[in-house]
N, CA, C and O atoms as CSV, one atom per row, in Angstrom:
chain,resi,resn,atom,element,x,y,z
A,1,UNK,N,N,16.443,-28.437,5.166
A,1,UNK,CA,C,15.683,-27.321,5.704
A,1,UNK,C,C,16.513,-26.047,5.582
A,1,UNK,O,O,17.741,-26.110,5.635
A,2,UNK,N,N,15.788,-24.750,5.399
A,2,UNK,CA,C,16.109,-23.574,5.341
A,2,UNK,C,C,16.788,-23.309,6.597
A,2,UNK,O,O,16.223,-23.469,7.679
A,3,UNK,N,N,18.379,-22.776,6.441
A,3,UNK,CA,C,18.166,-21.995,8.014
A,3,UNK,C,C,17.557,-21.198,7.683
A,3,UNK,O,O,16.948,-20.858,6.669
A,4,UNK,N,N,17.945,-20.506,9.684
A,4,UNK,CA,C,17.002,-19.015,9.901
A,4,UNK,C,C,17.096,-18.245,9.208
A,4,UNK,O,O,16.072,-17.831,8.664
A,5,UNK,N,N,18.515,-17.612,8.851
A,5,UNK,CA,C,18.766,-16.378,7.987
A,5,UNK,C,C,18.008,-16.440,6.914
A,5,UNK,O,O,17.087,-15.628,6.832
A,6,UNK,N,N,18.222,-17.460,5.793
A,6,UNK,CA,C,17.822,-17.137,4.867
A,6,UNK,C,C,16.301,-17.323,4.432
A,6,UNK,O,O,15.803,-16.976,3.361
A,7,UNK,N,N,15.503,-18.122,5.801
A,7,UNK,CA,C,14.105,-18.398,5.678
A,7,UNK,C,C,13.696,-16.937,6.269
A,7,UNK,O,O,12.518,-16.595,6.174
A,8,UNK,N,N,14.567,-16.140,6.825
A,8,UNK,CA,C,14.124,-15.268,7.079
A,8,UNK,C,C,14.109,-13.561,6.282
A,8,UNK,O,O,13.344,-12.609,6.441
A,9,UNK,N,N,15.728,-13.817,5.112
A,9,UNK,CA,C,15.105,-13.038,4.196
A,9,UNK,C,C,14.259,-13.528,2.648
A,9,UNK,O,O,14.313,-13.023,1.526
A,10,UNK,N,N,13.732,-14.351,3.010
A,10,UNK,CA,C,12.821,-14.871,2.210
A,10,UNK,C,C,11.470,-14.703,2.660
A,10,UNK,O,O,10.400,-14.794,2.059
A,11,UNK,N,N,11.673,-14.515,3.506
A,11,UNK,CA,C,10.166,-14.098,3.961
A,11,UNK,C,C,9.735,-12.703,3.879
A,11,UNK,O,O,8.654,-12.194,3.584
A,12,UNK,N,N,11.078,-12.131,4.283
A,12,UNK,CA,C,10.895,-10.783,3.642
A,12,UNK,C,C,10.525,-10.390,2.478
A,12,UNK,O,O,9.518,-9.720,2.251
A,13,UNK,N,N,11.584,-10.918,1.405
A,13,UNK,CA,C,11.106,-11.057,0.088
A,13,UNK,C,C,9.906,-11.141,-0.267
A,13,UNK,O,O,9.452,-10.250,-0.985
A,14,UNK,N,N,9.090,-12.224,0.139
A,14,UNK,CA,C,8.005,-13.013,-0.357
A,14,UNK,C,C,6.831,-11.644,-0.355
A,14,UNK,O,O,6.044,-11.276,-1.227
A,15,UNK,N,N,7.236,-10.890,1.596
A,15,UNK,CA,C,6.096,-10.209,2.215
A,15,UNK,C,C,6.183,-8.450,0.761
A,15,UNK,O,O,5.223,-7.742,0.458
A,16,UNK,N,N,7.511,-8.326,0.283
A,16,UNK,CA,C,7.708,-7.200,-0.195
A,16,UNK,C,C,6.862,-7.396,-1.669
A,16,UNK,O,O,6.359,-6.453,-2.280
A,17,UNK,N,N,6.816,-8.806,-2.103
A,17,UNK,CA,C,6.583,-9.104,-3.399
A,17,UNK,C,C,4.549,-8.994,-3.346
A,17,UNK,O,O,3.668,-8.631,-4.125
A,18,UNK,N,N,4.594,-9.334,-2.487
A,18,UNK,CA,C,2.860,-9.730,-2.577
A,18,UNK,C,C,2.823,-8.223,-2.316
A,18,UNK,O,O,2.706,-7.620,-3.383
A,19,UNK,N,N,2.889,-7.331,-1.145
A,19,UNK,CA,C,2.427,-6.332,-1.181
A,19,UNK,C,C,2.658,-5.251,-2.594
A,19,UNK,O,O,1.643,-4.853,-3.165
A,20,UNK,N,N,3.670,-4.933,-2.967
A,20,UNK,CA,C,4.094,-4.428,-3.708
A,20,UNK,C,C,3.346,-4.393,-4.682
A,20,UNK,O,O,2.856,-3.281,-4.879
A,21,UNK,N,N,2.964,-5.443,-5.614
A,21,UNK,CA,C,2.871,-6.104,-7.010
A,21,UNK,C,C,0.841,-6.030,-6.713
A,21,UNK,O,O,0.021,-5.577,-7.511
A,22,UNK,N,N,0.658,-6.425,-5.816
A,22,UNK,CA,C,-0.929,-6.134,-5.171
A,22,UNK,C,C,-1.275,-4.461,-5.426
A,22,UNK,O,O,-2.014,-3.890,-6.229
A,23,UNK,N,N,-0.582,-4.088,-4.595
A,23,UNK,CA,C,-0.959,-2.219,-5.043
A,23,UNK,C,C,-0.748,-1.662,-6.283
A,23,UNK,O,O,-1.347,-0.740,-6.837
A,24,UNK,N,N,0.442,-2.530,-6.752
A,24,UNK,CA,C,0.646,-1.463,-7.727
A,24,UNK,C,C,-0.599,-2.064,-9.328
A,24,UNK,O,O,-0.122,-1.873,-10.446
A,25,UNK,N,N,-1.422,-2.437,-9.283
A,25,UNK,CA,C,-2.261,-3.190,-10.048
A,25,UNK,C,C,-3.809,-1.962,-9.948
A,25,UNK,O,O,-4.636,-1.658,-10.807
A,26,UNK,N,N,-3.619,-1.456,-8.257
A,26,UNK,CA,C,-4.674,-0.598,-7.895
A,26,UNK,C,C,-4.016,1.358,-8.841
A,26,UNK,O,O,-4.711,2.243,-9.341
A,27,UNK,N,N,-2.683,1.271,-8.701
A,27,UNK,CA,C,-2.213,2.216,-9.538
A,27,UNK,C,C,-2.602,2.315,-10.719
A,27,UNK,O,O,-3.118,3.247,-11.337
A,28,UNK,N,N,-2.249,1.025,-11.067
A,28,UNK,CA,C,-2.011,1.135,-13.301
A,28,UNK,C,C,-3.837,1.025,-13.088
A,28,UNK,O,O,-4.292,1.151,-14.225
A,29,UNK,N,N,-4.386,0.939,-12.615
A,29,UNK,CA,C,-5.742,0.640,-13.133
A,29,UNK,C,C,-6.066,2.638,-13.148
A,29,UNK,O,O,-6.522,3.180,-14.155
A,30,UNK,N,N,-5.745,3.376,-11.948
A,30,UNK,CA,C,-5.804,4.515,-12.122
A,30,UNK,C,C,-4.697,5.296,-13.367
A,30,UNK,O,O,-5.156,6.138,-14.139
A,31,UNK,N,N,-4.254,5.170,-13.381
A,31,UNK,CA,C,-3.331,5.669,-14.739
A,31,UNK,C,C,-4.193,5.286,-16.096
A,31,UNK,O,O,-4.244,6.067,-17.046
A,32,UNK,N,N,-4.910,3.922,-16.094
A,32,UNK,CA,C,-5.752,3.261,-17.536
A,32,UNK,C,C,-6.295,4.496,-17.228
A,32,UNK,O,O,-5.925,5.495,-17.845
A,33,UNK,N,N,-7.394,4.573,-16.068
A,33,UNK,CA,C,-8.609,5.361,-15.998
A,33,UNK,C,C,-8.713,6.790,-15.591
A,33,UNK,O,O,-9.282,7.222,-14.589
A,34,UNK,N,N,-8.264,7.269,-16.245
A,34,UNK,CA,C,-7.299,8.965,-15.351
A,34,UNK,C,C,-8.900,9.678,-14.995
A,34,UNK,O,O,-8.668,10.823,-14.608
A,35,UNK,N,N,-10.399,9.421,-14.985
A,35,UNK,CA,C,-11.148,9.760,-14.759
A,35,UNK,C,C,-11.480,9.395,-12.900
A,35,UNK,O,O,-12.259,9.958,-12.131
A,36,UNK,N,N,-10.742,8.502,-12.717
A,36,UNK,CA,C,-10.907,8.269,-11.540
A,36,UNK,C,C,-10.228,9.307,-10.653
A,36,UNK,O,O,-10.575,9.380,-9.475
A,37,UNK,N,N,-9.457,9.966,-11.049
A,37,UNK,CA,C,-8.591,11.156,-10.301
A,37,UNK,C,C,-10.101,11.931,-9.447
A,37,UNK,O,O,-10.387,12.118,-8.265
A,38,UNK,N,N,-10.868,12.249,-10.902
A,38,UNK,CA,C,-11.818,12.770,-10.372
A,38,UNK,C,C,-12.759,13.067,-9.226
A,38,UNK,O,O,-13.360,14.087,-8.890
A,39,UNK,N,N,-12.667,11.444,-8.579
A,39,UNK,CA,C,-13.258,11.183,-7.635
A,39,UNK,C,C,-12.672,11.012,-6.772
A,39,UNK,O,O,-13.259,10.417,-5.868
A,40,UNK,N,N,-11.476,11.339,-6.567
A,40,UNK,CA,C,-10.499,11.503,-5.938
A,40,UNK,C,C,-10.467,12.858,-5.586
A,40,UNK,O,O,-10.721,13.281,-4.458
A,41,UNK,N,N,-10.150,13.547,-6.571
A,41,UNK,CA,C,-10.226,15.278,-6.010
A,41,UNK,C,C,-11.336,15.598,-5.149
A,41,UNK,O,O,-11.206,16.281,-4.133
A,42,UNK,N,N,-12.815,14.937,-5.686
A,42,UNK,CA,C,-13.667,15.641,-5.418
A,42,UNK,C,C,-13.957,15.105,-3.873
A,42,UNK,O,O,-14.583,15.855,-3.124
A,43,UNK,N,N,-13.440,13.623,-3.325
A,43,UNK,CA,C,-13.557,13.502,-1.871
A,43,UNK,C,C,-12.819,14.253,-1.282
A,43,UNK,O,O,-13.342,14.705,-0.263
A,44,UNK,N,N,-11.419,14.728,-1.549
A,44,UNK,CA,C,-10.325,15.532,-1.020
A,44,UNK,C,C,-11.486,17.147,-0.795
A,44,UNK,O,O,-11.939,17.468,0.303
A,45,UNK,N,N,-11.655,17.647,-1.627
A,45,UNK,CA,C,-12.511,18.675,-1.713
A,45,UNK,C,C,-13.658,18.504,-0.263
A,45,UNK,O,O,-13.705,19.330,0.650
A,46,UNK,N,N,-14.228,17.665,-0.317
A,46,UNK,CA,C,-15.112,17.268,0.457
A,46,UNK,C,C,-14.630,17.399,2.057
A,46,UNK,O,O,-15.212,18.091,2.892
A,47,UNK,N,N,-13.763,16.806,2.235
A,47,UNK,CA,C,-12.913,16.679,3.349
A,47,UNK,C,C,-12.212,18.011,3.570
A,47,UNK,O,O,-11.420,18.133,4.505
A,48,UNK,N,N,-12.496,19.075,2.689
A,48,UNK,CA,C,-11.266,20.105,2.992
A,48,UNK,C,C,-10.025,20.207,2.644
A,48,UNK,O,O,-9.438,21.235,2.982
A,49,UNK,N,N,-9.310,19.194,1.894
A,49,UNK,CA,C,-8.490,19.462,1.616
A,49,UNK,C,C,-7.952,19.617,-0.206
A,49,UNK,O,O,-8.703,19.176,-1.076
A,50,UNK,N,N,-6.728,20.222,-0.547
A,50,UNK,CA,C,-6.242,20.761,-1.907
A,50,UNK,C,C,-6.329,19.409,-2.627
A,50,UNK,O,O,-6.036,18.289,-2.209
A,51,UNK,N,N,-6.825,19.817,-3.862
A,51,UNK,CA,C,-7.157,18.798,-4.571
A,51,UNK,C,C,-5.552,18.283,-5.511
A,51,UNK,O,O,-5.527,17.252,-6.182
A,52,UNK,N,N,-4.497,19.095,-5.391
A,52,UNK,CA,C,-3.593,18.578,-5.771
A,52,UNK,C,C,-2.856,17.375,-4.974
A,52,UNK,O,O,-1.961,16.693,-5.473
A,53,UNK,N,N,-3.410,17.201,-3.543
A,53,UNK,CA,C,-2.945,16.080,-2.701
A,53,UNK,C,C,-3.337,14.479,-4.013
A,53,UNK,O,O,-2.715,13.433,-4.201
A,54,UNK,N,N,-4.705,15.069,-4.682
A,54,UNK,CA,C,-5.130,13.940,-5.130
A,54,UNK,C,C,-3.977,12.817,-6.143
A,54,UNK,O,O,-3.950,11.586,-6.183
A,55,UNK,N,N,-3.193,13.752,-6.808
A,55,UNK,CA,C,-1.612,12.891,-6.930
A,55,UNK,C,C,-0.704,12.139,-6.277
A,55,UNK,O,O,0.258,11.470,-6.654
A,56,UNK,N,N,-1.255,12.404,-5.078
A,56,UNK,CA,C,-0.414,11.458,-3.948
A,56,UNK,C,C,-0.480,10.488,-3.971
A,56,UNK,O,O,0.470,9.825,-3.554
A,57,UNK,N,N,-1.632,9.864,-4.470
A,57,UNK,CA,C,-2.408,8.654,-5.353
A,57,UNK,C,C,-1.070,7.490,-5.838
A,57,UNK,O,O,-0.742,6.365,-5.463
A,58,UNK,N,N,-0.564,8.458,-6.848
A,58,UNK,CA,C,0.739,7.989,-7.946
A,58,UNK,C,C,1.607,7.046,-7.417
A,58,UNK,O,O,1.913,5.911,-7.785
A,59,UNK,N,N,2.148,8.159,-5.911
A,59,UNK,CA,C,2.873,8.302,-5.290
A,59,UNK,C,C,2.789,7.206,-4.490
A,59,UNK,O,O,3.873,6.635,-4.604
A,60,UNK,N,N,1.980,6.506,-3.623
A,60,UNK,CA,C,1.756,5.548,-2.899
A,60,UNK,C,C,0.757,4.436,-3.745
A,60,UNK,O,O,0.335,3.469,-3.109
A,61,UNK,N,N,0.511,4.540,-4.704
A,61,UNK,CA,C,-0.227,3.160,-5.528
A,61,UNK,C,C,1.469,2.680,-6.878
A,61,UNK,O,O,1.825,1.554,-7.223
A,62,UNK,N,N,1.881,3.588,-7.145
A,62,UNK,CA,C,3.013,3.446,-8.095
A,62,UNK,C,C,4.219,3.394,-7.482
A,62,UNK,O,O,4.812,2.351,-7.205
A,63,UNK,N,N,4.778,5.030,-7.160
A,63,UNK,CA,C,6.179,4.907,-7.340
A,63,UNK,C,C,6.660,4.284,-5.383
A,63,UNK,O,O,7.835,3.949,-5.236
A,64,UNK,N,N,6.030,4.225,-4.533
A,64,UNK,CA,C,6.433,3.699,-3.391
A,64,UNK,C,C,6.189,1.991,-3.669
A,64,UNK,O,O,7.068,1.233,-3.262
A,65,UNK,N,N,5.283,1.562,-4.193
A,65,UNK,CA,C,5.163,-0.386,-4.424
A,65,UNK,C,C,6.274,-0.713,-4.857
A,65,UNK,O,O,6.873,-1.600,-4.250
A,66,UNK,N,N,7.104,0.120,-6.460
A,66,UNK,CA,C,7.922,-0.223,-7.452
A,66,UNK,C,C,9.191,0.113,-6.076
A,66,UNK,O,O,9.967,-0.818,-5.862
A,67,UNK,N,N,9.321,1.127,-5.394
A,67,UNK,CA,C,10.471,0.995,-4.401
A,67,UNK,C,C,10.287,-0.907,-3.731
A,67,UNK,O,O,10.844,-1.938,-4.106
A,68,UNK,N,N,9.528,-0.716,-2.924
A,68,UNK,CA,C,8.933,-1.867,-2.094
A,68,UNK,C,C,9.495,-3.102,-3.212
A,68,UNK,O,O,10.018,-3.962,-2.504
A,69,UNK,N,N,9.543,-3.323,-3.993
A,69,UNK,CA,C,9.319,-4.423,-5.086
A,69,UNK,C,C,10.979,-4.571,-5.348
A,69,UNK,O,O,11.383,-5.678,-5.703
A,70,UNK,N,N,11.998,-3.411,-5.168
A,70,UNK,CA,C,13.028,-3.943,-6.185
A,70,UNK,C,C,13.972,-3.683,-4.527
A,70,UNK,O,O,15.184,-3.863,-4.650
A,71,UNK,N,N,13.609,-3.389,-3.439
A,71,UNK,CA,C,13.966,-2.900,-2.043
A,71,UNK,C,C,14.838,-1.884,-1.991
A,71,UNK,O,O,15.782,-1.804,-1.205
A,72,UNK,N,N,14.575,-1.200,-2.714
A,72,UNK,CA,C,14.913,0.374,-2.351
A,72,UNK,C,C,14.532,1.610,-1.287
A,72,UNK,O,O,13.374,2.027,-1.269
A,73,UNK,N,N,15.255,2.014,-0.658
A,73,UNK,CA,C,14.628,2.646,0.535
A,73,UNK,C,C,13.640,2.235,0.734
A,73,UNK,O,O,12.718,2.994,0.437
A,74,UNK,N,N,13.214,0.746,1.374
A,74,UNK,CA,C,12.037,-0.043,1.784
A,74,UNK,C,C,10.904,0.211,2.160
A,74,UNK,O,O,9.784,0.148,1.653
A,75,UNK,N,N,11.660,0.755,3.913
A,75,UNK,CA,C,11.152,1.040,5.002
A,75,UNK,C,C,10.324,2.519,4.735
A,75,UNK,O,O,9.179,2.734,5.130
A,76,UNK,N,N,11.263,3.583,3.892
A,76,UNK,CA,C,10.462,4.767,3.677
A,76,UNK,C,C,8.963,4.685,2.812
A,76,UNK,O,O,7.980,5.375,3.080
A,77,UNK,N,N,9.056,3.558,1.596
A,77,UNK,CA,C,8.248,2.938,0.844
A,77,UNK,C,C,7.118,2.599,1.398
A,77,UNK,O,O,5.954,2.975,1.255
A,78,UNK,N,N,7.711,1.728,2.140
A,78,UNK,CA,C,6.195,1.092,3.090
A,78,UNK,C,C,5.892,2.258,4.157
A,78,UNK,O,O,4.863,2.057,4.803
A,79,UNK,N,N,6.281,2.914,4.327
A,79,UNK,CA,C,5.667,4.074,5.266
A,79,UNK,C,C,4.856,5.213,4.470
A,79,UNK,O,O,4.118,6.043,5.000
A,80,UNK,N,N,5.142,5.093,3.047
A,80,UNK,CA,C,4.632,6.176,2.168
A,80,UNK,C,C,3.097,5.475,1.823
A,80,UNK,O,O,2.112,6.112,1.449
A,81,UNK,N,N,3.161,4.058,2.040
A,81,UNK,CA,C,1.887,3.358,1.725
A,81,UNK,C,C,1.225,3.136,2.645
A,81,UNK,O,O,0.026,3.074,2.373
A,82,UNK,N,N,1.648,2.881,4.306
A,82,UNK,CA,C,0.825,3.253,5.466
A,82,UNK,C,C,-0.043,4.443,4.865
A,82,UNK,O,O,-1.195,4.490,4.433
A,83,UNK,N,N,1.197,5.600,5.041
A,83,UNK,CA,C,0.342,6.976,4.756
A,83,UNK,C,C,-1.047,6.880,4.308
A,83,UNK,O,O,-2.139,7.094,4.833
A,84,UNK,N,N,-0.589,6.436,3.016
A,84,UNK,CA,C,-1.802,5.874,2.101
A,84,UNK,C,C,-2.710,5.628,2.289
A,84,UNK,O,O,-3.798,6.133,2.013
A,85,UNK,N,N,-2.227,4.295,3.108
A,85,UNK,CA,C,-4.060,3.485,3.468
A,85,UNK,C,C,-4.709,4.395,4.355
A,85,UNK,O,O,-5.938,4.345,4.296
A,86,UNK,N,N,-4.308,5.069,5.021
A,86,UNK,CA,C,-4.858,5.500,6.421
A,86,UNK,C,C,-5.349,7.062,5.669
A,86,UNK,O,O,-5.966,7.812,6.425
A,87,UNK,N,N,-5.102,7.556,4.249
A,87,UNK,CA,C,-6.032,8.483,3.544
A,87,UNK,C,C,-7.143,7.645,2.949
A,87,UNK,O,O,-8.260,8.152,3.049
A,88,UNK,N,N,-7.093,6.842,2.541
A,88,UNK,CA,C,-7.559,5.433,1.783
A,88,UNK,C,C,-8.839,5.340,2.978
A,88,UNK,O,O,-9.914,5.869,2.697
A,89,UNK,N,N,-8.698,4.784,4.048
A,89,UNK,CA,C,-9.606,4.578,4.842
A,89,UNK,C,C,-10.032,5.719,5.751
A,89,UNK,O,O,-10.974,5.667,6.541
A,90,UNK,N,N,-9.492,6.413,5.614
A,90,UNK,CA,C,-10.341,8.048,6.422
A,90,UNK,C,C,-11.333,8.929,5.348
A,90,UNK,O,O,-12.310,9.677,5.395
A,91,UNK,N,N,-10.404,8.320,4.341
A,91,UNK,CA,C,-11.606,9.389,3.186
A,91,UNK,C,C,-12.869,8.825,2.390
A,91,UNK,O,O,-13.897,9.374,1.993
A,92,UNK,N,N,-12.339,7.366,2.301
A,92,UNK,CA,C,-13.586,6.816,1.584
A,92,UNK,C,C,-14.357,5.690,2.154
A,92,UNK,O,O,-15.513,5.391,1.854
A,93,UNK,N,N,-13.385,4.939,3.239
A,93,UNK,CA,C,-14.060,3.782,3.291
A,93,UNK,C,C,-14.627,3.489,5.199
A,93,UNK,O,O,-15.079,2.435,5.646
A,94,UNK,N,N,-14.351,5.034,6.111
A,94,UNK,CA,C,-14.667,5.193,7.257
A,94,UNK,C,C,-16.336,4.583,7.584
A,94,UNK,O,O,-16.548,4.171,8.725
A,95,UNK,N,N,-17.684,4.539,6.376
A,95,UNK,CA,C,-18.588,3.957,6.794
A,95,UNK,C,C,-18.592,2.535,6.874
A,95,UNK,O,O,-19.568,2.061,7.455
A,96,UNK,N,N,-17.620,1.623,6.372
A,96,UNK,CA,C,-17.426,0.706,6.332
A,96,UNK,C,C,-16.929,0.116,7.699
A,96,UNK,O,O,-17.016,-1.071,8.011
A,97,UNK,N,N,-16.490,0.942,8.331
A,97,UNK,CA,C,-15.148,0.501,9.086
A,97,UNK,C,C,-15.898,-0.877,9.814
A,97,UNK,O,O,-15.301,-1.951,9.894
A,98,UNK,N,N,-17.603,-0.629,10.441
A,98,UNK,CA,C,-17.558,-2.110,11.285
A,98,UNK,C,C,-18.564,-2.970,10.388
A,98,UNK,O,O,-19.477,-3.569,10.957
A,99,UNK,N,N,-18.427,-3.044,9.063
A,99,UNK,CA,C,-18.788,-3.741,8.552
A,99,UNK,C,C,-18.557,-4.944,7.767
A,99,UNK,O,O,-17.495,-5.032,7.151
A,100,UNK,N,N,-19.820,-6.327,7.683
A,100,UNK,CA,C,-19.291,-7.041,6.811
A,100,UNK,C,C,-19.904,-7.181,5.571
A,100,UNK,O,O,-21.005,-6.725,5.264
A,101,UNK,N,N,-19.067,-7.902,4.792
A,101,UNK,CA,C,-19.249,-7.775,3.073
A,101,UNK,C,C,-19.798,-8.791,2.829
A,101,UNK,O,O,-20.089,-9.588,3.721
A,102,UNK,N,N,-20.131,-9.044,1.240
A,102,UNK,CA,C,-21.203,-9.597,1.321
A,102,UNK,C,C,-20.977,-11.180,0.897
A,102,UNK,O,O,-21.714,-12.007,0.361
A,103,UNK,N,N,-19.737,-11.217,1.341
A,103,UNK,CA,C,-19.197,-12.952,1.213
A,103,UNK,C,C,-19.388,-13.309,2.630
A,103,UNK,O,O,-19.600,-14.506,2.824
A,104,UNK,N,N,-19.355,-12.335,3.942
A,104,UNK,CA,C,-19.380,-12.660,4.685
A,104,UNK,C,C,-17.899,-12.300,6.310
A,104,UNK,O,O,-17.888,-12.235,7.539
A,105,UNK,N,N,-16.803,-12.163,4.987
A,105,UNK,CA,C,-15.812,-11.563,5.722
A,105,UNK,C,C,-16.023,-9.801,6.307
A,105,UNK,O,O,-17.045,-9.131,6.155
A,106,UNK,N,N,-14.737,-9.354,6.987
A,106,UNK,CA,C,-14.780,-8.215,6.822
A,106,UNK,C,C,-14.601,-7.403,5.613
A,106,UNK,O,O,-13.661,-7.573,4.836
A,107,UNK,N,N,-15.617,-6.424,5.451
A,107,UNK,CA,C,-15.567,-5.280,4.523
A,107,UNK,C,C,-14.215,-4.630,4.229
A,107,UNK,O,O,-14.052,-4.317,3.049
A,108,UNK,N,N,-13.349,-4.401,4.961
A,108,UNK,CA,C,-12.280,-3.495,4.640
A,108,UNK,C,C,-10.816,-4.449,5.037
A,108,UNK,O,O,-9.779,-4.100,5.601
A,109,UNK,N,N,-11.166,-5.541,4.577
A,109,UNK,CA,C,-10.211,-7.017,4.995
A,109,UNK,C,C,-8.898,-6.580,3.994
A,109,UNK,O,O,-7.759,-6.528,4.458
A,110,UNK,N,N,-9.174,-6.294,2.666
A,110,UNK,CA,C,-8.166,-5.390,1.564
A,110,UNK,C,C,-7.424,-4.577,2.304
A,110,UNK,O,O,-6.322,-4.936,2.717
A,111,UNK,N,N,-7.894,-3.481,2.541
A,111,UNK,CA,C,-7.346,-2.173,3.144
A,111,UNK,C,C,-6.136,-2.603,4.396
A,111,UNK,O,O,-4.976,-2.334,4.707
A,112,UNK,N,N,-7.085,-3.301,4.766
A,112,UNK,CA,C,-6.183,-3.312,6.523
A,112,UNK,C,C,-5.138,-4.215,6.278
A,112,UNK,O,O,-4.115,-4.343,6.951
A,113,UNK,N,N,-5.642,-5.172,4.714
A,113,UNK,CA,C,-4.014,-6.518,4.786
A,113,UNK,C,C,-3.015,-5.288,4.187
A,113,UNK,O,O,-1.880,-5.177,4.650
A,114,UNK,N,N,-3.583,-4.219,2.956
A,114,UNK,CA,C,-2.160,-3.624,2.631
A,114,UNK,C,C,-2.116,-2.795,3.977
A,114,UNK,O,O,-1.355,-3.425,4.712
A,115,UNK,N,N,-2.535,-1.783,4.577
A,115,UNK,CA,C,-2.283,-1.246,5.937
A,115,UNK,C,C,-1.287,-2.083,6.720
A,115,UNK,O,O,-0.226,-1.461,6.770
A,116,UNK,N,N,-1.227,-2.993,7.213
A,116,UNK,CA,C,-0.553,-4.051,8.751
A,116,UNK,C,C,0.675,-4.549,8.051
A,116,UNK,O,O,1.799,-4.480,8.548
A,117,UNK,N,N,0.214,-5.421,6.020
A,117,UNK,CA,C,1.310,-5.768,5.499
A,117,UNK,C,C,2.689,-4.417,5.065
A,117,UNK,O,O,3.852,-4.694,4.772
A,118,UNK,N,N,2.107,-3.039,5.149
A,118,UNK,CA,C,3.574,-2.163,5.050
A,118,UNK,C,C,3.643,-1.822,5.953
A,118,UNK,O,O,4.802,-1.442,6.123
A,119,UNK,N,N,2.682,-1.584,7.363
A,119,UNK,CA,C,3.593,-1.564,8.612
A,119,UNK,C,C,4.264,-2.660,8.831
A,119,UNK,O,O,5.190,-2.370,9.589
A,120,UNK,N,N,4.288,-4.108,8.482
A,120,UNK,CA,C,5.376,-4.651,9.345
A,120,UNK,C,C,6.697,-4.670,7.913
A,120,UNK,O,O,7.911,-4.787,8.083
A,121,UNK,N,N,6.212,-4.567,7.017
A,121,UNK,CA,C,7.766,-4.075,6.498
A,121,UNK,C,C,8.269,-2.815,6.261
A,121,UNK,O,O,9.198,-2.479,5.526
A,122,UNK,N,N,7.252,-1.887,7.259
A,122,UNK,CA,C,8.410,-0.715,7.389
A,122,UNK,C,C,8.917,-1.451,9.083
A,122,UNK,O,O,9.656,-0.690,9.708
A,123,UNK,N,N,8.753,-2.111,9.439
A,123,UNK,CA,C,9.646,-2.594,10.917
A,123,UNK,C,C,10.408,-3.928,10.443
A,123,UNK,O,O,11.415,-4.017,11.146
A,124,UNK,N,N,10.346,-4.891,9.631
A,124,UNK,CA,C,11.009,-5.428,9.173
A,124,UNK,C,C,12.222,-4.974,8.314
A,124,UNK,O,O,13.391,-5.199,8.627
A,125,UNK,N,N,11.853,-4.361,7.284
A,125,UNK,CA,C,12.769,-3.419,6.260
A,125,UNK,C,C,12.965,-4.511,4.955
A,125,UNK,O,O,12.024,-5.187,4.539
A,126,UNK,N,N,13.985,-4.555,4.530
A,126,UNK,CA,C,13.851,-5.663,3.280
A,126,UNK,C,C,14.050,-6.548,2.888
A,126,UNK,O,O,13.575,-7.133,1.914
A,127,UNK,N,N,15.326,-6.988,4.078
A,127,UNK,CA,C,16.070,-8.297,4.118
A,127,UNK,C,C,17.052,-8.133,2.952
A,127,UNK,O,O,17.110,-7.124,2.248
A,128,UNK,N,N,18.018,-9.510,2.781
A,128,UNK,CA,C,19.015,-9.205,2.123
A,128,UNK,C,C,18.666,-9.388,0.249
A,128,UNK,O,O,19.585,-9.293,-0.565
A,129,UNK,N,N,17.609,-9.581,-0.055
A,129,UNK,CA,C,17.033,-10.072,-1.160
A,129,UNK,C,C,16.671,-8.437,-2.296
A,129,UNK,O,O,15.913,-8.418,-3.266
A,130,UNK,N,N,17.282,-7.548,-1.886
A,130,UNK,CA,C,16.678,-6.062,-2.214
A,130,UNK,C,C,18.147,-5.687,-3.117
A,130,UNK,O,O,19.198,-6.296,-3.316
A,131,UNK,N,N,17.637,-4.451,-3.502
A,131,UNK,CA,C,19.177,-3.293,-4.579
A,131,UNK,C,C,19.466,-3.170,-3.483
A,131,UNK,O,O,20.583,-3.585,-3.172
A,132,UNK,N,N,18.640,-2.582,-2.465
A,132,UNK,CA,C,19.688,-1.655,-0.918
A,132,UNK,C,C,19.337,-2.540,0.203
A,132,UNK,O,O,18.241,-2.144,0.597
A,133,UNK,N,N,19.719,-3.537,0.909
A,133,UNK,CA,C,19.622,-4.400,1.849
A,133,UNK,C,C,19.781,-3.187,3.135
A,133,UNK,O,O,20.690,-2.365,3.252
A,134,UNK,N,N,18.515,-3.395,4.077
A,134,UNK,CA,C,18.424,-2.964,5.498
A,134,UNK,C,C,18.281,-3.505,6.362
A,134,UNK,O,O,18.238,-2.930,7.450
């Protein structure tokens, strides 16, 4: 059996790898499709705000996962992807919020696993399995 320590930065690991490698799939699909920016600006617009935020996109679907993934400043990583979700779900997916989908689960079951999964590894951090161990 595993000890604690190391079942425990393995778990870290495991939690940095799924999240990470999960988002960043929602990135490269925006980079294939640079038309999607579009609809991006134009909810930002909608909401009031500068449509250059709509790059922030990059920023929390790309270059914060690829931190998250190799454990580089972790904790800031996964806080750049909180950020994220919580634009993610205020801007597009707020009619959803008490709804279910049409398998039957919750509607926004995606959102909230990456949401809860980078809050607890911005309170976890990266374990010893990372470039920068925290």
């Amino acid at each position: 059996m595993l000890d604690d320590a190391l079942s425990n930065h393995a778990g870290k690991l495991i939690l940095r790898l799924v999240l990470s490698i999960l988002i960043i799939f929602h990135g490269i699909a925006k980079v294939m499709h640079p038309s999607s920016m579009g609809f991006i600006s134009s909810t930002l617009t909608q909401h009031g705000l500068p449509t250059f935020v709509a790059y922030g996109v990059y920023i929390g679907e790309i270059v914060a996962p690829l931190m998250i993934l190799i454990g580089f400043r972790t904790r800031i990583a996964a806080a750049i992807v909180v950020v994220n979700m919580f634009f993610v779900l205020g801007l597009v997916h707020m009619s959803q919020l008490f709804s279910v989908g049409d398998s039957g689960g919750y509607a926004l079951e995606l959102q909230f696993f990456y949401l809860f999964t980078a809050l607890s590894v911005v309170f976890l951090g990266s374990g010893k399995f990372a470039y920068q161990p925290d």
